[in-house]
C-alpha positions in Angstrom: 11.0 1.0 1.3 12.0 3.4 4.2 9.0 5.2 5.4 10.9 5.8 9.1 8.5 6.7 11.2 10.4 7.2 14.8 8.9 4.1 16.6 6.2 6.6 18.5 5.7 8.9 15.9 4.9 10.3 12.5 2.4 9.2 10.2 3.4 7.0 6.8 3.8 10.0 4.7 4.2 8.2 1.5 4.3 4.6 0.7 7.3 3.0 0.9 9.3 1.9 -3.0 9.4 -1.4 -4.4 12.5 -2.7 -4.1 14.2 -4.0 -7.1 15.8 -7.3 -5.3 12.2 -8.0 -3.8 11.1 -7.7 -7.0 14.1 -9.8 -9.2 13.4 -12.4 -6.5 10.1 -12.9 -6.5 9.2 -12.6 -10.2 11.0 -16.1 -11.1 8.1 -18.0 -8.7 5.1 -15.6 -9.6 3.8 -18.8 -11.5 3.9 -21.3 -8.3 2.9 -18.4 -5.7 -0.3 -18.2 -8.1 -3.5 -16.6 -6.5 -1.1 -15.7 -3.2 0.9 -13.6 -5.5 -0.5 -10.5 -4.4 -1.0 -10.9 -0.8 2.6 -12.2 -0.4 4.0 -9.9 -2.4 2.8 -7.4 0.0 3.5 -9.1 2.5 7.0 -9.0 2.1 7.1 -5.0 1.4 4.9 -5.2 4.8 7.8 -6.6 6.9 10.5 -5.6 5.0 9.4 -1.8 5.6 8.4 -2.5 9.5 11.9 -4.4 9.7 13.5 -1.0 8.7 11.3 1.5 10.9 13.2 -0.8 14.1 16.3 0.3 13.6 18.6 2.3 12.1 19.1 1.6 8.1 21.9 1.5 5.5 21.6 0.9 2.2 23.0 -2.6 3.1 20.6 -3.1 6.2 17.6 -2.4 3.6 19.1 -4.7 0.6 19.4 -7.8 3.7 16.3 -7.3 4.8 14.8 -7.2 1.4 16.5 -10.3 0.8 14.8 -11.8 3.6 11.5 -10.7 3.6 11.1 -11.9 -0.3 12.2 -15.6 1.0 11.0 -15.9 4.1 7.9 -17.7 3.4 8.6 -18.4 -0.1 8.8 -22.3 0.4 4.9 -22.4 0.9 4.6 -22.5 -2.3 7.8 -23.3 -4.1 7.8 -26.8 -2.1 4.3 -26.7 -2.0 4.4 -27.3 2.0 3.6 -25.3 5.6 6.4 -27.0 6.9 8.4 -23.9 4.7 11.5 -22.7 6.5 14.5 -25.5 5.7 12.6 -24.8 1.8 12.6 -21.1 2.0 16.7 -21.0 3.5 17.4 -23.2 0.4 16.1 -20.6 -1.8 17.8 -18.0 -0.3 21.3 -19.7 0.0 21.3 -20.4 -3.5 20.5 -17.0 -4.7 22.9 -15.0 -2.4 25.4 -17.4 -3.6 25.0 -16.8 -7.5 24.6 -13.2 -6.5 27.8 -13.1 -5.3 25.8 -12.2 -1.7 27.2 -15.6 0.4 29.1 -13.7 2.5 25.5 -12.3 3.8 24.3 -16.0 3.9 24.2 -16.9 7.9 22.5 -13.6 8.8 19.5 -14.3 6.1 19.1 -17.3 7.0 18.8 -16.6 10.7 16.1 -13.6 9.8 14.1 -16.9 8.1 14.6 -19.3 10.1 14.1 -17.2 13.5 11.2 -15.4 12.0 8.2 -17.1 13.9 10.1 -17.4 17.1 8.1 -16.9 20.4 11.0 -15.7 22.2 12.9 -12.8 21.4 16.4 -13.6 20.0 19.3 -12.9 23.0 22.1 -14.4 21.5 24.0 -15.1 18.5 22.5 -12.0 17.1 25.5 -9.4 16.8 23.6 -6.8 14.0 20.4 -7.1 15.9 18.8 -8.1 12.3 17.3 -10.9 13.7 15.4 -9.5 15.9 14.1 -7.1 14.0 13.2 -9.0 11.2 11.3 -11.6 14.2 9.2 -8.6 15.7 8.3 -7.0 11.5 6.6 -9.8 11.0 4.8 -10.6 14.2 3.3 -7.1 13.8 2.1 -8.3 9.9 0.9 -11.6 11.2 -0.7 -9.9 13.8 -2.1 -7.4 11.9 -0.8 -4.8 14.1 -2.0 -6.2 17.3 2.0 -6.2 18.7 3.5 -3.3 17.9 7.0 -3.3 19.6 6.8 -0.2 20.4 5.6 1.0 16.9 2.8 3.9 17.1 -0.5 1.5 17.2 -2.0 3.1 13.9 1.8 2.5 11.9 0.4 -1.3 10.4 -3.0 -0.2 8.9 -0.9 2.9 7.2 1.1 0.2 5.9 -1.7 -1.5 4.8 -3.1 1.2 2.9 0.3 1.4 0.7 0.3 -2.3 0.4 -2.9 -4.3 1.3 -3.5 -7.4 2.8 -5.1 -8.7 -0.3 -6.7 -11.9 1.3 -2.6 -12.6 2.6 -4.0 -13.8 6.2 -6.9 -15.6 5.0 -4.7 -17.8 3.1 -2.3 -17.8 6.4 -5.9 -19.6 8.5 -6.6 -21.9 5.3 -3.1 -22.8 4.9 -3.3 -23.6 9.2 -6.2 -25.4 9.2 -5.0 -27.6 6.6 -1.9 -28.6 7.9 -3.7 -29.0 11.6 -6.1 -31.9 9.6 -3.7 -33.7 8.0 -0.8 -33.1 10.6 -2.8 -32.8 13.8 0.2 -32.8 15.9 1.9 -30.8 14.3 -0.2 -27.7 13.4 2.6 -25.2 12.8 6.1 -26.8 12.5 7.6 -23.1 11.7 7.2 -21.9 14.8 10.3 -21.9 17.1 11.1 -21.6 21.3 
């Protein structure tokens, strides 16, 4: 999951690896994620690889922001709501717990909770995870269209190794959805 490219340069050389705690935590809610399976699956290996091109990596920086990606959005469909992030944080503080992980718990949680912030993160932000986690998945979401300083073609390289697979299609459905039956309240995830 660590292609590296410096943030201006080389080309995705090789897709980046499936990660085994991506994997151990999604595969327990393939059944509710359903027909999304795919697309979020990549979408997660999406951030979670743009996450680590940001800043430096350890093996520990690439296990949290695996841990992260994978339950980020997760709540869409294990709650069954758009209104995801206090779902998706549940997830995740209950698994790092029975992982023996809680001491990781605060920083994950941030990464979700901060994820669709508009603002970047000043404060309260001592690894810089945060941050990085916030601008990886702007640049999904995006599809590349903000790079933060990432080399403009970076994204649809990513894409190649781990497709869209309809991911932001379902992201407009799920949005107009919510904007009919919650008209003023069209995105509740997003944060100032």
């Amino acid at each position: 999951m660590d292609p590296r490219p410096a943030p201006g340069g080389a080309r995705l050389t090789a897709p980046p690896a499936e990660h085994p705690l991506i994997e151990a935590i999604l595969a327990p809610h393939a059944t509710a994620i359903g027909a999304d399976w795919r697309g979020y699956r990549h979408h997660v290996y999406r951030v979670a690889a743009l996450a680590s091109v940001l800043g430096p990596v350890t093996p520990e920086i690439t296990d949290k922001l695996a841990i992260a990606a994978a339950f980020h959005d997760l709540g869409i469909w294990t709650a069954g709501t758009f209104d995801y992030l206090d779902p998706s944080m549940a997830l995740a503080a209950e698994w790092l717990t029975a992982t023996g992980r809680a001491a990781w718990t605060d920083e994950i949680l941030a990464m979700i909770q901060d994820h669709h912030r508009i603002r970047p993160i000043r404060t309260g932000d001592p690894t810089g995870l945060v941050e990085r986690f916030r601008k990886a998945d702007w640049v999904d979401v995006t599809m590349g269209l903000r790079t933060f300083g990432l080399r403009r073609g970076y994204w649809r390289e990513l894409t190649a190794a781990w497709p869209t697979a309809g991911f932001h299609r379902g992201l407009v459905r799920l949005t107009l959805a919510r904007m009919r039956e919650h008209p003023l309240s069209p995105l509740p995830m997003l944060r100032f």
